[in-house]
Structure formats: C-alpha cells, structure tokens
C-alpha positions in Angstrom: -3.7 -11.7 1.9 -7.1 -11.0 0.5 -8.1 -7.5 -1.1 -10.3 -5.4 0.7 -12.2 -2.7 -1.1 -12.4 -0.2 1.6 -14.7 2.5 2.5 -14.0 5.3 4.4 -15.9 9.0 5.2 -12.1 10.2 6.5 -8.8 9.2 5.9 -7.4 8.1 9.1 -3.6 8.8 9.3 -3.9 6.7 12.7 -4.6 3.8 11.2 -1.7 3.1 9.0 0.8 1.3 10.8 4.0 2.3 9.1 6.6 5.5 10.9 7.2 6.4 7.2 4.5 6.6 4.2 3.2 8.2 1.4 -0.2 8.4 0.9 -1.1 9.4 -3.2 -4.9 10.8 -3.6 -6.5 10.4 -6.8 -10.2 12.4 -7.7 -12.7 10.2 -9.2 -15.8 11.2 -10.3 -18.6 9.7 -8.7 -19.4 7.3 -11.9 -16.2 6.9 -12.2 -15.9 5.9 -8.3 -19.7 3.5 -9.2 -17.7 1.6 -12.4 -15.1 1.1 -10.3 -16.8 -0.6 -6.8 -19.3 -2.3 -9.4 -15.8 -3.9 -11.2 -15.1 -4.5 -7.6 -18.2 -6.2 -6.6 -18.5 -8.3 -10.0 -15.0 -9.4 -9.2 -16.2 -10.9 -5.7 -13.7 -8.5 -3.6 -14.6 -7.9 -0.1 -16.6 -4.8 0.6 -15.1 -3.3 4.1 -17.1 0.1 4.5 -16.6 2.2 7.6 -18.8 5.4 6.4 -20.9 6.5 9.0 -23.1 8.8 7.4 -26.5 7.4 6.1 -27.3 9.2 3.5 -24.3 8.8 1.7 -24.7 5.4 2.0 -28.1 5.5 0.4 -26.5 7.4 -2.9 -23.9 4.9 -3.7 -26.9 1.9 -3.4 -28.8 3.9 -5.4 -26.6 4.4 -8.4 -25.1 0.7 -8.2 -28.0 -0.7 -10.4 -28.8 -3.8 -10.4 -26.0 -5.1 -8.0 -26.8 -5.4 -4.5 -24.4 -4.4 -1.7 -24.9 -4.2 1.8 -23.9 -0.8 3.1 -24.9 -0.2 6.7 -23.5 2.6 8.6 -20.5 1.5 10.4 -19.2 3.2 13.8 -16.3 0.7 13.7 -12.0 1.7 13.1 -10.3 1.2 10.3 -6.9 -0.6 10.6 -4.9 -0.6 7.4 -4.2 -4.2 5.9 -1.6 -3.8 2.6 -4.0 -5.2 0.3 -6.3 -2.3 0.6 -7.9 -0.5 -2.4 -9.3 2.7 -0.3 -11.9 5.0 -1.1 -12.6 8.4 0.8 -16.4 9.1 0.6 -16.2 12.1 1.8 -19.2 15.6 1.5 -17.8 18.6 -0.1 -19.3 20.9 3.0 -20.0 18.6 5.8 -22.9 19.6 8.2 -22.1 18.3 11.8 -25.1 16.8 13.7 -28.0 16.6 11.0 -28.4 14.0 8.9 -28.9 15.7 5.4 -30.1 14.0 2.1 -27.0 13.6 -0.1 -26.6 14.1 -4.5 -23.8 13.4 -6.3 -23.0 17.1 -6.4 -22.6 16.8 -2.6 -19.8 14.3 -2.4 -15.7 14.0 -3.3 -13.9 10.8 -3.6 -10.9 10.2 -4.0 -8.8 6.8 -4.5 -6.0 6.5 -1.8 -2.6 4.4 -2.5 -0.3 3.7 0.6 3.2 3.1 -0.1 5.6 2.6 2.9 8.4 5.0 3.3 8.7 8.7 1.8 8.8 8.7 -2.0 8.5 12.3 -2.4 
C-alpha cells in the first residue's frame, strides 16, 4: 500500500472501517504540524486533503515556504486506508457559514493513529 498523508477539518468516525478501534490523538503545534507535512512533502508522500475550509487552506500554504503544495478545498469523503498518517486541521471556535481569515492562533491539530481493536 502507499502512505497517504491525510488531511482532514473533522475526524470522521464513519469512515474507519473496523467494528472495533482505537483512535490515539496527539497535539502538535502548528510548526510542529508545518515540519512535519514539509518532511512529508520532501519525502514524495501523497498529499490527500479533504479540508473544506479556505482559509485554512491558505495558512498552511503560507507557512510551507518554499515548497509548493496544492491544497484546494475539497467537498469529497474520507475513507480510511491503513497506511494513513492523519491530520485534523481543525479551528479552535468554528464560525458556521462565513468564511473568516484564519492565524495560527485560530487553529488545533492534532496527529491521529488508528489501531484496530480496543487497546485501552
């Protein structure tokens, strides 16, 4: 299987396909979150993003420097593949129906690991 890096605003519990798992959340900073896709990126993984909010997407472009990404606002859904690194991009107070202008400040993202079964 290929690795996906993907991107998501939500975590969809939906779209795992397992009766049992355990989903671990870890808080990155946002530079931390940056270092990471840009490790990502340099390492030629596929970029799957799924966030549907704009001006989100405009932040992380912004801070990626001087490597190019193609983020466009997705409407699609996110199935879970086993060789996913997920990311939840997700605003600290969302605003529903305006399209606000997003800072770092605004945002929380967390790494998500899937493991099948319960491991609690």
């Amino acid at each position: 299987m290929t690795v996906r890096i993907v991107l998501l605003n939500a975590f969809p519990v939906n779209a795992i396909p397992y009766e049992l798992f355990t989903a671990s959340f870890r808080l990155l900073t946002f530079d931390g979150f940056i270092r990471e896709l840009v490790n990502h990126v340099v390492s030629n993984r596929t970029i799957v993003n799924y966030v549907r909010h704009e001006s989100t997407l405009k932040l992380i472009t912004s801070k990626l420097g001087n490597v190019k990404i193609d983020l466009r606002v997705s409407n699609e859904l996110y199935r879970y593949s086993e060789d996913d690194i997920i990311y939840v991009i997700s605003l600290k107070k969302p605003i529903r129906g305006q399209e606000i202008t997003v800072v770092e400040d605004d945002v929380v993202v967390h790494r998500v690991v899937i493991a099948k079964g319960v491991w609690l």
